[in-house]
C-alpha positions as CSV (number, residue, x, y, z in Angstrom):
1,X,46.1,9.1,41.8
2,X,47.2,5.4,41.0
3,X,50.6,4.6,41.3
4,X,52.0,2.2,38.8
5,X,55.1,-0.3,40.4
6,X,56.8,-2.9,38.5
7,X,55.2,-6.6,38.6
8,X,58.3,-9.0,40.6
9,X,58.1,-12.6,39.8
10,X,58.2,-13.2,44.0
11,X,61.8,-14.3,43.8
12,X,63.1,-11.0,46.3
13,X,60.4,-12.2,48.8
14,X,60.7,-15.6,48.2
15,X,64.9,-15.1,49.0
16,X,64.4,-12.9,51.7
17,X,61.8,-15.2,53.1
18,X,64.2,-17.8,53.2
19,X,67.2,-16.1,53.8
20,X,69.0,-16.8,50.5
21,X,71.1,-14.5,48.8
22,X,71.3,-15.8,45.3
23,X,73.9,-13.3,44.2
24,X,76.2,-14.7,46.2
25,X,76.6,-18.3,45.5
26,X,79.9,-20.1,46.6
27,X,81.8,-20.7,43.7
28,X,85.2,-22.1,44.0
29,X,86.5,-20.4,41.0
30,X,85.5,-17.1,42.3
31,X,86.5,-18.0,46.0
32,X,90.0,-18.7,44.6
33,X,90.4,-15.3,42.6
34,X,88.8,-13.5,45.6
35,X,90.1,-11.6,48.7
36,X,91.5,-13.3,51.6
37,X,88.3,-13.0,53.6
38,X,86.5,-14.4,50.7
39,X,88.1,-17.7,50.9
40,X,88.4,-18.1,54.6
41,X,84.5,-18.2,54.5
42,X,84.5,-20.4,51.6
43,X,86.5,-22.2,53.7
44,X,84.3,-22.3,56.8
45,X,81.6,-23.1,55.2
46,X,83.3,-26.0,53.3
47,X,83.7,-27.2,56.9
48,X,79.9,-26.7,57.2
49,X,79.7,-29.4,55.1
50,X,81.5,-31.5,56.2
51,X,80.1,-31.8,59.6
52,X,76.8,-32.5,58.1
53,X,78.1,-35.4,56.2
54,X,80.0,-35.9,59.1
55,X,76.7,-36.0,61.9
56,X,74.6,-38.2,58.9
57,X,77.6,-41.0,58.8
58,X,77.6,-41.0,62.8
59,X,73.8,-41.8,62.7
60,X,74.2,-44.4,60.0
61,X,76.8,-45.8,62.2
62,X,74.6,-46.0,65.4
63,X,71.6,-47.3,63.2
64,X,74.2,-50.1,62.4
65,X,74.8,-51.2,65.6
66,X,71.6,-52.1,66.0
67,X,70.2,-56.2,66.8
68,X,67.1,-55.8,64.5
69,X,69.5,-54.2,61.4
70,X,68.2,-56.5,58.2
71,X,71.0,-57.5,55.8
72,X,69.8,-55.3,52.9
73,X,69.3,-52.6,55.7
74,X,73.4,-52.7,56.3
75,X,74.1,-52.8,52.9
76,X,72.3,-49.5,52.2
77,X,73.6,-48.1,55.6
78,X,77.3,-49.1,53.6
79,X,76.5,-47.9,50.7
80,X,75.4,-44.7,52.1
81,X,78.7,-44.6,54.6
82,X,80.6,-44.6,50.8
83,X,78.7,-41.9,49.4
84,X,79.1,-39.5,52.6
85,X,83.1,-40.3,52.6
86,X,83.3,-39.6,48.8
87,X,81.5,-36.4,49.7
88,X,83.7,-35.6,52.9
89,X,87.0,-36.6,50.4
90,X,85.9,-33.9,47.8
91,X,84.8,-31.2,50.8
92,X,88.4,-31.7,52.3
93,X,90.1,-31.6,48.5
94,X,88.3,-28.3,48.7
95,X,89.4,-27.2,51.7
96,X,93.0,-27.8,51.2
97,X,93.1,-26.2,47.9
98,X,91.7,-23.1,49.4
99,X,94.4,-23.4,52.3
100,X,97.2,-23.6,49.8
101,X,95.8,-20.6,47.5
102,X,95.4,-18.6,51.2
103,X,98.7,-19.4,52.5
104,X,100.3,-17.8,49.0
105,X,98.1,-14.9,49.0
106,X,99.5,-14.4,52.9
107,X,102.8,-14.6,51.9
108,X,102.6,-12.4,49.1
109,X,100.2,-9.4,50.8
């Protein structure tokens, strides 16, 4: 006897192929309303972040050093070095707002 099953649009394999979880998206709104634990690991991964904007401004800092580096090469190397501290400015904003909203929620449990 034929069984009939539900057509999926791929998305669960597709997720669980790459190892996403799409129901549980860092929001910062939701971090800050959560549990403790909740915002520690928004918190950690906050810090992911950073250290990947971190590591690419390194390497456009070696890259600068370089004899050969062209003039318009620098500039987008410094224009780049901008953009990554802007991002690493707005991680560590995060970051500290999350420490503040933990530190009250520590006090008060």
């Amino acid at each position: 006897m034929l069984r009939s099953t539900a057509k999926s649009n791929g998305m669960c394999k597709r997720r669980e192929k790459l190892g996403l979880d799409f129901g549980d998206r860092l929001r910062l709104g939701r971090a800050m309303s959560g549990d403790v634990e909740t915002r520690h690991e928004a918190i950690r991964r906050l810090f992911y972040l950073v250290t990947i904007a971190a590591e690419d401004a390194a390497a456009l800092a070696v890259e600068g050093q370089s004899r050969k580096l062209l003039p318009d090469q620098a500039s987008a190397s410094a224009t780049s070095l901008k953009e990554l501290g802007m991002r690493i400015d707005i991680l560590s904003s995060a970051v500290t707002e999350l420490i503040e909203v933990v530190g009250k929620a520590d006090v008060t449990a």
